[in-house]
mmCIF file of the N, C-alpha and C atoms, coordinates in Angstrom:
data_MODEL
# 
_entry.id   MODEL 
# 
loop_
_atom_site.group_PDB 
_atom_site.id 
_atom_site.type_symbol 
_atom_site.label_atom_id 
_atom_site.label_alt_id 
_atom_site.label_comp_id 
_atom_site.label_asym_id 
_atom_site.label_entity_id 
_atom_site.label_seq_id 
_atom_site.pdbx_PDB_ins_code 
_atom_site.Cartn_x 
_atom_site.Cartn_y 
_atom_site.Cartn_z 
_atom_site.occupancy 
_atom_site.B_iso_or_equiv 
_atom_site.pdbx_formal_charge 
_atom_site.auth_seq_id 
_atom_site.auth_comp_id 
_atom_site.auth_asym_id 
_atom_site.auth_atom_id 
_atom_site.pdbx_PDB_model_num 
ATOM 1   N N  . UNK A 1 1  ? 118.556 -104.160 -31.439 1.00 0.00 ? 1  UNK A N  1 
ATOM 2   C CA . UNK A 1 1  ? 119.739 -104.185 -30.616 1.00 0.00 ? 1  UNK A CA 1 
ATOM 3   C C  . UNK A 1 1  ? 120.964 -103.984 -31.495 1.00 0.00 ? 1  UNK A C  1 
ATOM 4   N N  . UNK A 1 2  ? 121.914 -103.128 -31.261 1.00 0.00 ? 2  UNK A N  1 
ATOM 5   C CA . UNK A 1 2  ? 122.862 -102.478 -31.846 1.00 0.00 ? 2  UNK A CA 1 
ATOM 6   C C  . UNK A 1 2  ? 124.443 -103.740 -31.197 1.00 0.00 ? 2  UNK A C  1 
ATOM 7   N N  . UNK A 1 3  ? 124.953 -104.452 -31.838 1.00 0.00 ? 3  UNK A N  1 
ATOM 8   C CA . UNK A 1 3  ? 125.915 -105.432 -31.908 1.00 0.00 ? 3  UNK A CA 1 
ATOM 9   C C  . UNK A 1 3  ? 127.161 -104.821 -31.899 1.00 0.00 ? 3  UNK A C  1 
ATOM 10  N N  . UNK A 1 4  ? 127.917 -105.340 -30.903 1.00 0.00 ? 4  UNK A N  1 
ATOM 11  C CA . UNK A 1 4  ? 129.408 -104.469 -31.060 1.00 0.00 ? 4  UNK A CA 1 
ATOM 12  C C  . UNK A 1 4  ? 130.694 -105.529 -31.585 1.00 0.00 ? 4  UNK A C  1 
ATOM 13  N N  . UNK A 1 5  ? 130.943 -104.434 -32.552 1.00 0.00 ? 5  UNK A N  1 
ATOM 14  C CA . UNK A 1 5  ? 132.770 -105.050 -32.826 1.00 0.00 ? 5  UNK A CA 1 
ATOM 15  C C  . UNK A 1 5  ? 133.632 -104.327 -32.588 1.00 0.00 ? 5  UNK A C  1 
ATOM 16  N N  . UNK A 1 6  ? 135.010 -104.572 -33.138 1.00 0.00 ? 6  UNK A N  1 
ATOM 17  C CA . UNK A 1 6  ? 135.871 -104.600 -32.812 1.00 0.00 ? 6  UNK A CA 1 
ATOM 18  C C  . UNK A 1 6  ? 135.968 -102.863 -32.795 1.00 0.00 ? 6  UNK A C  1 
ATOM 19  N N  . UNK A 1 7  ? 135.555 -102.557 -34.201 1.00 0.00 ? 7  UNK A N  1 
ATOM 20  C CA . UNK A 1 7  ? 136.208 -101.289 -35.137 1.00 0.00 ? 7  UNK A CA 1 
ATOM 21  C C  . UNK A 1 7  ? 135.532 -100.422 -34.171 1.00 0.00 ? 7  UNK A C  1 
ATOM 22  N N  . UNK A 1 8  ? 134.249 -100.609 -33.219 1.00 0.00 ? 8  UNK A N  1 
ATOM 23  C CA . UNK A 1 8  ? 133.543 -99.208  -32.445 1.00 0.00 ? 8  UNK A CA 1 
ATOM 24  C C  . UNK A 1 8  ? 134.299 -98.545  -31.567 1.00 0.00 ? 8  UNK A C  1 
ATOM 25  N N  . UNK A 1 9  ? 133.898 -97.425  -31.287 1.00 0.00 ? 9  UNK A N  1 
ATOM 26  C CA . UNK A 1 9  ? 135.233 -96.779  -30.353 1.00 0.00 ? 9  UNK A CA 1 
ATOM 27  C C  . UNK A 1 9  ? 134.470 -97.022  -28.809 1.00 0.00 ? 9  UNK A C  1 
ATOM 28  N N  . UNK A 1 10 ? 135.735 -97.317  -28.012 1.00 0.00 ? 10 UNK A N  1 
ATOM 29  C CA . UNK A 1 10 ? 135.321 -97.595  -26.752 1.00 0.00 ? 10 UNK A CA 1 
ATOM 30  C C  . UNK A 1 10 ? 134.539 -97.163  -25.566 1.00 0.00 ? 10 UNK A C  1 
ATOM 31  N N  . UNK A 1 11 ? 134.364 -95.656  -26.052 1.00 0.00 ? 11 UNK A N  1 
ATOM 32  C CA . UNK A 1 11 ? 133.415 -94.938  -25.724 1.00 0.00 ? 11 UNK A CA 1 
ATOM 33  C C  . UNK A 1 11 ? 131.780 -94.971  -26.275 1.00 0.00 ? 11 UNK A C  1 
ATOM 34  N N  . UNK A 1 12 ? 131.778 -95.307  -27.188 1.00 0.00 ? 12 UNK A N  1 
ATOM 35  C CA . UNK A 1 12 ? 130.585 -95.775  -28.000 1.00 0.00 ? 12 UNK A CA 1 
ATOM 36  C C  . UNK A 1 12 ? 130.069 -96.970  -27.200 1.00 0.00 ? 12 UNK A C  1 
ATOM 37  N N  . UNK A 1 13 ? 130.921 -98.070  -27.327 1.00 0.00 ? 13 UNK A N  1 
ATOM 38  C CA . UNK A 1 13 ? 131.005 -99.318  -26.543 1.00 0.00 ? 13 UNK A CA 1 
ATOM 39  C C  . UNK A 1 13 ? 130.123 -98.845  -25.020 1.00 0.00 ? 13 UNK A C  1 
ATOM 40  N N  . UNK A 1 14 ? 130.814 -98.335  -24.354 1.00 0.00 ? 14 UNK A N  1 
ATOM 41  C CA . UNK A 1 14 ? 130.459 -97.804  -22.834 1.00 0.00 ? 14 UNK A CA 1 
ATOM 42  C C  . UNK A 1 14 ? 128.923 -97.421  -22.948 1.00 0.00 ? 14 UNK A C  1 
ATOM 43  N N  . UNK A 1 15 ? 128.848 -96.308  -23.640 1.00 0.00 ? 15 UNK A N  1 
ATOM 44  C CA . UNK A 1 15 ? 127.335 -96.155  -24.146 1.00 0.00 ? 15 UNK A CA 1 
ATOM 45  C C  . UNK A 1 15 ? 126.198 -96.484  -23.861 1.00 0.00 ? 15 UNK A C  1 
ATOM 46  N N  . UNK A 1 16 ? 126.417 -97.954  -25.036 1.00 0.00 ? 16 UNK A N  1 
ATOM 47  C CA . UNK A 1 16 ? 125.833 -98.511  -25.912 1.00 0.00 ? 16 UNK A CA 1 
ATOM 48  C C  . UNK A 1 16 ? 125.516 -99.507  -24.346 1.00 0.00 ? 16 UNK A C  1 
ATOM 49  N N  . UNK A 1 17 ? 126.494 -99.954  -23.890 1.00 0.00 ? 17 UNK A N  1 
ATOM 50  C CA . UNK A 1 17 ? 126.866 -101.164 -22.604 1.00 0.00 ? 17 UNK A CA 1 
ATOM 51  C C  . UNK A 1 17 ? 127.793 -100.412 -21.479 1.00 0.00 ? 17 UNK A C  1 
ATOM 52  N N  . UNK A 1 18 ? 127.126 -100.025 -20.446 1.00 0.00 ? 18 UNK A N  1 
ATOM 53  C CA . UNK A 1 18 ? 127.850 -99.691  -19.356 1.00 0.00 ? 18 UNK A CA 1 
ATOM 54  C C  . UNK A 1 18 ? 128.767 -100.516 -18.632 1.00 0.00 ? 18 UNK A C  1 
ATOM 55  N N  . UNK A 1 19 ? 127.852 -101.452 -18.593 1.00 0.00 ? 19 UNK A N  1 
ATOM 56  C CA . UNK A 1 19 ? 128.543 -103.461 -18.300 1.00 0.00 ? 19 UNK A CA 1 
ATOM 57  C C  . UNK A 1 19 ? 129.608 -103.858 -18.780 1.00 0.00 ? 19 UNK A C  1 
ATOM 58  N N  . UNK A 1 20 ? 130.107 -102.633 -20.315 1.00 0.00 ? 20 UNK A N  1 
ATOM 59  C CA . UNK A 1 20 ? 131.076 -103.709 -20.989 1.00 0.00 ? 20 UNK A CA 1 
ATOM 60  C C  . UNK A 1 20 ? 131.755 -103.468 -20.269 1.00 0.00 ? 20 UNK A C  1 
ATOM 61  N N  . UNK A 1 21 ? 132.516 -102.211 -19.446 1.00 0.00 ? 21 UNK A N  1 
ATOM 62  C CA . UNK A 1 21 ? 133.892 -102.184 -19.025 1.00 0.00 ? 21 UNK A CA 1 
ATOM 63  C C  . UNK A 1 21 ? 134.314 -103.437 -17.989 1.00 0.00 ? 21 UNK A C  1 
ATOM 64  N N  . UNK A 1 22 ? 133.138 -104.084 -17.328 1.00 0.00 ? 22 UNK A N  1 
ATOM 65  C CA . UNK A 1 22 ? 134.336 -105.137 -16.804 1.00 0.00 ? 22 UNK A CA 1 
ATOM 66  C C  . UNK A 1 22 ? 134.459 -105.939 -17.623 1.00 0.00 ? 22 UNK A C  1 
ATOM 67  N N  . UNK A 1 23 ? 133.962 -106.802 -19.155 1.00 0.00 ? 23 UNK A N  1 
ATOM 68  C CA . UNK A 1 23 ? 134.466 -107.267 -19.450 1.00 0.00 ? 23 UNK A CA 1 
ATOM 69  C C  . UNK A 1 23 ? 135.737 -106.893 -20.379 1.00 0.00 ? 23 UNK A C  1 
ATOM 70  N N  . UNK A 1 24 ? 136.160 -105.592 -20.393 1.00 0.00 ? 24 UNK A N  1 
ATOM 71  C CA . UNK A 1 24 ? 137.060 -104.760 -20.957 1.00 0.00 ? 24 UNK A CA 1 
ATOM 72  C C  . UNK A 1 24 ? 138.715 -105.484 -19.542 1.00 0.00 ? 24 UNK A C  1 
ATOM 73  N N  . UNK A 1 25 ? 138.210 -104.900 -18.455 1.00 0.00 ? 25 UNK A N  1 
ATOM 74  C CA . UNK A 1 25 ? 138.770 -104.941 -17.460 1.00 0.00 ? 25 UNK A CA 1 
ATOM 75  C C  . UNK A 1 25 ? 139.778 -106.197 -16.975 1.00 0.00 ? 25 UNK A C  1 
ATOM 76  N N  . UNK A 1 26 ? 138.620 -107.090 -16.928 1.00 0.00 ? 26 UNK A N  1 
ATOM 77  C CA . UNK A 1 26 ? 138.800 -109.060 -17.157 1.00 0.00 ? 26 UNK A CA 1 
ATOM 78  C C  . UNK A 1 26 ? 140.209 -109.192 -17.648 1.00 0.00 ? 26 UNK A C  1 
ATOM 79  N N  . UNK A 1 27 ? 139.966 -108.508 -18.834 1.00 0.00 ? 27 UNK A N  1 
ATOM 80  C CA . UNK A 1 27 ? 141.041 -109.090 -20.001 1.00 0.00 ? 27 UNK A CA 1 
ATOM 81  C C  . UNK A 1 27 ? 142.278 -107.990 -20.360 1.00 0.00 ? 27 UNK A C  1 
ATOM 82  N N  . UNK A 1 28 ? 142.410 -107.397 -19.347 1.00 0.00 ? 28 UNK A N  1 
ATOM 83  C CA . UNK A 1 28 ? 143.709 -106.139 -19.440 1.00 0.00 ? 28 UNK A CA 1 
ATOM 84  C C  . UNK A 1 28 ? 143.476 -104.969 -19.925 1.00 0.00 ? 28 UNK A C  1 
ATOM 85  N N  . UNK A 1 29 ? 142.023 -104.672 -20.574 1.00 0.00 ? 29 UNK A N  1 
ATOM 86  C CA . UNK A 1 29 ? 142.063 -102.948 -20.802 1.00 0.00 ? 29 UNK A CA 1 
ATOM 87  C C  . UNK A 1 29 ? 141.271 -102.730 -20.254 1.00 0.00 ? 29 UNK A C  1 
ATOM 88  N N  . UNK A 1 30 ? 142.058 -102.101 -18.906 1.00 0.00 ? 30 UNK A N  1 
ATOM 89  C CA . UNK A 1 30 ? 141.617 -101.282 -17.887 1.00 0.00 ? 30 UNK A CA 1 
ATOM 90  C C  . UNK A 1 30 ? 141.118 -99.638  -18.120 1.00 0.00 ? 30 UNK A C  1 
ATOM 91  N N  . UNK A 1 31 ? 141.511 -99.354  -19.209 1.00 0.00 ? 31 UNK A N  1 
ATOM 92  C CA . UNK A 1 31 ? 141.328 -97.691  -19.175 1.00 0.00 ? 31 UNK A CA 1 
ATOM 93  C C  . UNK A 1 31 ? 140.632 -97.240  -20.233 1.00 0.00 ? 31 UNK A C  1 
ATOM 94  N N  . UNK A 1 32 ? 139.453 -98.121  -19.480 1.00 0.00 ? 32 UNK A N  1 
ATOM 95  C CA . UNK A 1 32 ? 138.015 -97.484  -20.480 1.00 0.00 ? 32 UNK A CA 1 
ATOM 96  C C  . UNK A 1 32 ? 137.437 -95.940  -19.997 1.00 0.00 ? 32 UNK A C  1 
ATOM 97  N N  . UNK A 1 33 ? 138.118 -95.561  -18.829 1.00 0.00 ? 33 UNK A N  1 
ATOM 98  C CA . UNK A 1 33 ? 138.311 -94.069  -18.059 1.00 0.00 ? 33 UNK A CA 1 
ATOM 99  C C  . UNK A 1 33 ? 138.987 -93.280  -18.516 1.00 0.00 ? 33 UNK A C  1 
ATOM 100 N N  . UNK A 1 34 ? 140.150 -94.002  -19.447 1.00 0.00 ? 34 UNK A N  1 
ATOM 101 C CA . UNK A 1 34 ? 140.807 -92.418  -19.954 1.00 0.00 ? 34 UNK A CA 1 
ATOM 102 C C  . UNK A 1 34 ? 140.221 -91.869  -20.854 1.00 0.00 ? 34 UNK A C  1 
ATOM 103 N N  . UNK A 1 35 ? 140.198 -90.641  -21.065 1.00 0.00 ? 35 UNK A N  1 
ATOM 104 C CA . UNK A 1 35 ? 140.244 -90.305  -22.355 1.00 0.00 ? 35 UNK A CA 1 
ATOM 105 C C  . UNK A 1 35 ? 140.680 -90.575  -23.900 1.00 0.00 ? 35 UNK A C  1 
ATOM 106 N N  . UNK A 1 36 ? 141.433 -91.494  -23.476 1.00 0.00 ? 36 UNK A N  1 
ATOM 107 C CA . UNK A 1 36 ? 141.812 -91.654  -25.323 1.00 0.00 ? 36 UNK A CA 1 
ATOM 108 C C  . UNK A 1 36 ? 140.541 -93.001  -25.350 1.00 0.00 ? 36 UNK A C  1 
ATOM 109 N N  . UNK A 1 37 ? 139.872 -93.183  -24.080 1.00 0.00 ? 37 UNK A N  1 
ATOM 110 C CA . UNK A 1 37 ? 138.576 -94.177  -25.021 1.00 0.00 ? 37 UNK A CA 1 
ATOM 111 C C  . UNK A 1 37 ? 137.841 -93.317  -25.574 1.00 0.00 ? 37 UNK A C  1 
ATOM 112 N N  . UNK A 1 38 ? 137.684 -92.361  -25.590 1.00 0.00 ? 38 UNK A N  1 
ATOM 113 C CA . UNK A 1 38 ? 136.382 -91.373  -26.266 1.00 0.00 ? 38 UNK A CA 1 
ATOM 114 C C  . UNK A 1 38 ? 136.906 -91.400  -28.002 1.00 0.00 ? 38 UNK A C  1 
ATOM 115 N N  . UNK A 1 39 ? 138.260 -91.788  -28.390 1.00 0.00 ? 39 UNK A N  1 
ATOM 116 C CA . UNK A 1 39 ? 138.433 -91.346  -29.642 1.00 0.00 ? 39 UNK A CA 1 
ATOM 117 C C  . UNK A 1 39 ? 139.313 -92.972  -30.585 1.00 0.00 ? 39 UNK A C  1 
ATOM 118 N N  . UNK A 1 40 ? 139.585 -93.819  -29.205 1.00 0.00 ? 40 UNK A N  1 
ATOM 119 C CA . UNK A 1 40 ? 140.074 -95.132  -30.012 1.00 0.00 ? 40 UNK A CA 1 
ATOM 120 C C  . UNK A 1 40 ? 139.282 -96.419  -29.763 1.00 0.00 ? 40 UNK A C  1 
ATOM 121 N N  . UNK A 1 41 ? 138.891 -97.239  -30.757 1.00 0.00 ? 41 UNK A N  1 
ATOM 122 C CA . UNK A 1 41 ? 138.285 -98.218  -31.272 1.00 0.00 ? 41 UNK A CA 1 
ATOM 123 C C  . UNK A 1 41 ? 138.637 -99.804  -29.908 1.00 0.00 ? 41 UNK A C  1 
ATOM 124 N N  . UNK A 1 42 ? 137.765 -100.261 -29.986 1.00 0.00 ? 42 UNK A N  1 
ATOM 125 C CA . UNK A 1 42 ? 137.984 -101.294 -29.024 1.00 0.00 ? 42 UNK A CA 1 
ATOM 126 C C  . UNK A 1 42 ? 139.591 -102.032 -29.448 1.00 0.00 ? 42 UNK A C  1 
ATOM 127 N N  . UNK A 1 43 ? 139.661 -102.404 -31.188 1.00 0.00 ? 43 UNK A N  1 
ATOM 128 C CA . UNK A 1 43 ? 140.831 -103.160 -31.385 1.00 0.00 ? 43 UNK A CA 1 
ATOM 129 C C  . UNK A 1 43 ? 141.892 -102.025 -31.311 1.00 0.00 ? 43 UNK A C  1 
ATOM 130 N N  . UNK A 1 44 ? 142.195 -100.698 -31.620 1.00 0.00 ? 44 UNK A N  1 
ATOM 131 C CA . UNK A 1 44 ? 143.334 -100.203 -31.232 1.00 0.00 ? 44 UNK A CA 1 
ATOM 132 C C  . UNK A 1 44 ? 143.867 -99.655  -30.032 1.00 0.00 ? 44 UNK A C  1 
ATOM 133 N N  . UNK A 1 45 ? 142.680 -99.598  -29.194 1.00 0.00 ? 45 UNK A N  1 
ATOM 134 C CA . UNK A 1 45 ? 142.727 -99.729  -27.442 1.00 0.00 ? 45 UNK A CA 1 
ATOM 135 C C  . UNK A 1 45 ? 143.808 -101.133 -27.188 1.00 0.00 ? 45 UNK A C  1 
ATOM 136 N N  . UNK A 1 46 ? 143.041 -101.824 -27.190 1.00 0.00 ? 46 UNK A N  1 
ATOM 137 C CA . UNK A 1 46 ? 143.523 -103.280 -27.238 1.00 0.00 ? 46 UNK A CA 1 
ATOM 138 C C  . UNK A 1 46 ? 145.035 -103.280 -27.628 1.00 0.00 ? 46 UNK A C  1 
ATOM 139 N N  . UNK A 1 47 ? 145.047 -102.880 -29.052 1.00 0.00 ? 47 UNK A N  1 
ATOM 140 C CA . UNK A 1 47 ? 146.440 -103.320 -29.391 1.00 0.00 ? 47 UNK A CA 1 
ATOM 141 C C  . UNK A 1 47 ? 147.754 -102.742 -28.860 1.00 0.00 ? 47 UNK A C  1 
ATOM 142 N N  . UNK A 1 48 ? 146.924 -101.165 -28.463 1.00 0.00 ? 48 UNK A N  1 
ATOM 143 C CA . UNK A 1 48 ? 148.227 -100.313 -27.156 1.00 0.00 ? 48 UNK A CA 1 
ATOM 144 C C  . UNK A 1 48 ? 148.531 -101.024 -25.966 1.00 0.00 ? 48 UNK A C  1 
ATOM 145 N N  . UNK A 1 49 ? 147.726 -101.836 -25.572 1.00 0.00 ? 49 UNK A N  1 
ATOM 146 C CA . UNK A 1 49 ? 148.090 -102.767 -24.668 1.00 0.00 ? 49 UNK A CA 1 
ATOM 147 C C  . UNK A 1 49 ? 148.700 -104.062 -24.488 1.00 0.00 ? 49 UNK A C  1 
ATOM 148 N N  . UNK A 1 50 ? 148.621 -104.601 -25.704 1.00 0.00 ? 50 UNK A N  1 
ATOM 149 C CA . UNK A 1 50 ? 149.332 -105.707 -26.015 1.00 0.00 ? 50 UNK A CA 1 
ATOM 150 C C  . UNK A 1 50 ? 148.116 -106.624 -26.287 1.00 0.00 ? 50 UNK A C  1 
ATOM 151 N N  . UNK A 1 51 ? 147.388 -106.479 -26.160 1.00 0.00 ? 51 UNK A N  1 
ATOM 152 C CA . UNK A 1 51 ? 146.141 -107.636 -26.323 1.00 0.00 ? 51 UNK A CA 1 
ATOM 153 C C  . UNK A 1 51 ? 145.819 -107.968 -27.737 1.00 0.00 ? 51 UNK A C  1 
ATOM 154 N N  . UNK A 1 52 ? 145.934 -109.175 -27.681 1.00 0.00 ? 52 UNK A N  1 
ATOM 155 C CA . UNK A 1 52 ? 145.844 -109.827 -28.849 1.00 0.00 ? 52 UNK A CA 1 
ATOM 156 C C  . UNK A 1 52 ? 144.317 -109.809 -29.517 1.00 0.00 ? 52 UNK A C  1 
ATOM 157 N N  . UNK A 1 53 ? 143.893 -110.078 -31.202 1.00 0.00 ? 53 UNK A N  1 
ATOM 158 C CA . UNK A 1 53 ? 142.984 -110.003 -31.695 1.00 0.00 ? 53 UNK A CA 1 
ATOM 159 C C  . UNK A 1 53 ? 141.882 -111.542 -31.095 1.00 0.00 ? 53 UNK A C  1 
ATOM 160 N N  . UNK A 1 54 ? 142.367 -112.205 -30.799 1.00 0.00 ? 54 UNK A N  1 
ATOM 161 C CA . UNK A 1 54 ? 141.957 -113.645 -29.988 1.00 0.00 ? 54 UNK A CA 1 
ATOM 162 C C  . UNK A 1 54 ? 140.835 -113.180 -29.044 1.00 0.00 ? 54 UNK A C  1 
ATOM 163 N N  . UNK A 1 55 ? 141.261 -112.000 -28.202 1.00 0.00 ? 55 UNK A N  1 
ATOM 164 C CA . UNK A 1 55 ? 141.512 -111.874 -26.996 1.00 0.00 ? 55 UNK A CA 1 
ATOM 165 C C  . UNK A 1 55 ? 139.865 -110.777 -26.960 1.00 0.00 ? 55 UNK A C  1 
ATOM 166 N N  . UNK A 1 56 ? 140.309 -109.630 -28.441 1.00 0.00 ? 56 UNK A N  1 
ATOM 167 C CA . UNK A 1 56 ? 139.058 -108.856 -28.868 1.00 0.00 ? 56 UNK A CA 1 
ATOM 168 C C  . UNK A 1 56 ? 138.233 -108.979 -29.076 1.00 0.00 ? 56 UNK A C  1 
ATOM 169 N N  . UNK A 1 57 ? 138.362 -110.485 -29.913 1.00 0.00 ? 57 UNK A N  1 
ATOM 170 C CA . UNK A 1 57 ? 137.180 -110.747 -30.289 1.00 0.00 ? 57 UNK A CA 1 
ATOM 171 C C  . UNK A 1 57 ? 136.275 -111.975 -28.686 1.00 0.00 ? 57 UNK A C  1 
ATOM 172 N N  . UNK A 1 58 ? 136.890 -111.878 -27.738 1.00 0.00 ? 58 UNK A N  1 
ATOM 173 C CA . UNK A 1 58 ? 136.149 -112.674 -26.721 1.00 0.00 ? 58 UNK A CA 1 
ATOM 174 C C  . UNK A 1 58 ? 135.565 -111.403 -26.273 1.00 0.00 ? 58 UNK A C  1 
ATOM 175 N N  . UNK A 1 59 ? 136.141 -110.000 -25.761 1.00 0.00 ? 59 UNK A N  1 
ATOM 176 C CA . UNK A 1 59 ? 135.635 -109.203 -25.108 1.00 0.00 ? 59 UNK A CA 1 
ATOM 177 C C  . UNK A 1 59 ? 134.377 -108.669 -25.706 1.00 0.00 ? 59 UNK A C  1 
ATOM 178 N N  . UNK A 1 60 ? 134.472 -108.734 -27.426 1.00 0.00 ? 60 UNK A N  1 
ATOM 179 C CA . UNK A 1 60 ? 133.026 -108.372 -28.328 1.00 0.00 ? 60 UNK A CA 1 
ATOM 180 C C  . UNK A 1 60 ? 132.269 -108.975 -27.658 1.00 0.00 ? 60 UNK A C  1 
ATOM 181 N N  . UNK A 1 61 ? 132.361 -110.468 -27.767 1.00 0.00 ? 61 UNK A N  1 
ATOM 182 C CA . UNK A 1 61 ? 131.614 -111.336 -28.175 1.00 0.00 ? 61 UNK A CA 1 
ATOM 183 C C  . UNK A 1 61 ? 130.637 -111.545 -26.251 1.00 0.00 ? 61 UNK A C  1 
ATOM 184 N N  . UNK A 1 62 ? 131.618 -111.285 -25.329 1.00 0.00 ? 62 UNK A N  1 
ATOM 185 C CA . UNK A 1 62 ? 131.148 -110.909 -23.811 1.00 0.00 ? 62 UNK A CA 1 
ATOM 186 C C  . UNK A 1 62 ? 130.048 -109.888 -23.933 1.00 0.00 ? 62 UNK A C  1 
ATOM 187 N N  . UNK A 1 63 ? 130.670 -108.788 -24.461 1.00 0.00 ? 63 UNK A N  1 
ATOM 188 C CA . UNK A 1 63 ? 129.217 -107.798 -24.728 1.00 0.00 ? 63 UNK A CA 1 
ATOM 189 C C  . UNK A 1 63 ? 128.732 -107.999 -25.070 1.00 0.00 ? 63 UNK A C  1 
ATOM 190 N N  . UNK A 1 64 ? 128.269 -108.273 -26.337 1.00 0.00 ? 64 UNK A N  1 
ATOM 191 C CA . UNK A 1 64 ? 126.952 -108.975 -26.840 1.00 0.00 ? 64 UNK A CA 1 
ATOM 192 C C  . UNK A 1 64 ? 126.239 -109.668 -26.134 1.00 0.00 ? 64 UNK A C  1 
ATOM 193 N N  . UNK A 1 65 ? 126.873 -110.882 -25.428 1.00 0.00 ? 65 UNK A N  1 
ATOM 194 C CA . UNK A 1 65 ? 126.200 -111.392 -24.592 1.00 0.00 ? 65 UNK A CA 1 
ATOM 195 C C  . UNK A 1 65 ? 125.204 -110.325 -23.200 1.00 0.00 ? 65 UNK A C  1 
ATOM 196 N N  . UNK A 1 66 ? 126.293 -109.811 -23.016 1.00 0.00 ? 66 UNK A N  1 
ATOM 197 C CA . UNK A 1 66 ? 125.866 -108.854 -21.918 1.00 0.00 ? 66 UNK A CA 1 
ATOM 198 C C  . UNK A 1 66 ? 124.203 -108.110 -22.718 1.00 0.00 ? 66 UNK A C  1 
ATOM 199 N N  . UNK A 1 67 ? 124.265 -107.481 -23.597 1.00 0.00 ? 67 UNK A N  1 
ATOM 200 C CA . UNK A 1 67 ? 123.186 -107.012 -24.686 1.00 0.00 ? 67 UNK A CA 1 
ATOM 201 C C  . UNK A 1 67 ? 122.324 -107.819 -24.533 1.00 0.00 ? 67 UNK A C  1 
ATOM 202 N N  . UNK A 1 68 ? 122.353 -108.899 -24.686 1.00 0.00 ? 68 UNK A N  1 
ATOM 203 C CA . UNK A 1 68 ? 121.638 -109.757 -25.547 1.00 0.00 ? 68 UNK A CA 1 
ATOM 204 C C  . UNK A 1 68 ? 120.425 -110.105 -23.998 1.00 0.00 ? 68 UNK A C  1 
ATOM 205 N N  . UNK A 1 69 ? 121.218 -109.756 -22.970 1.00 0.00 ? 69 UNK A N  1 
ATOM 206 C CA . UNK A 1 69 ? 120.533 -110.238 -21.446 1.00 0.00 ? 69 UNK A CA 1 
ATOM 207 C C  . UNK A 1 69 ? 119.619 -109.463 -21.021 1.00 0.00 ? 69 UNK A C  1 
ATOM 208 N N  . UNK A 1 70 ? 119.928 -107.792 -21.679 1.00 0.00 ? 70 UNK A N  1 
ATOM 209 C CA . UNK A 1 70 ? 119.199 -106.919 -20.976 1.00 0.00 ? 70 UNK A CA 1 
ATOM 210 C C  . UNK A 1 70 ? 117.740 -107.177 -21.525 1.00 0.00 ? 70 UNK A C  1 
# 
């Protein structure tokens, strides 16, 4: 099982976990649909939005979980 952080790009993320986007969603980054997820990282997604590193590392740590279920 392939573990996600911060640095993967959000499209990778999607991938990897179709599931992650609501926990993307939950927590204010909604636009795991645009295009700039295909080329920016979960934490600099995040940080265009204002979302704090606190905040990144819960949404990782949600996926994984999510992973960890299938």
């Amino acid at each position: 099982m392939k573990k996600i952080n911060k640095k993967m790009g959000i499209g990778e993320i999607l991938e990897i976990c179709p599931e992650a986007g609501e926990a993307m969603a939950k927590y204010g980054l909604g636009c795991f649909g645009c295009p700039m997820a295909q080329m920016e990282s979960l934490e600099d997604g995040a940080k265009a939005h204002g979302i704090s590193d606190e905040i990144v590392r819960k949404i990782a740590k949600e996926i994984n979980q999510k992973l960890k279920s299938k």
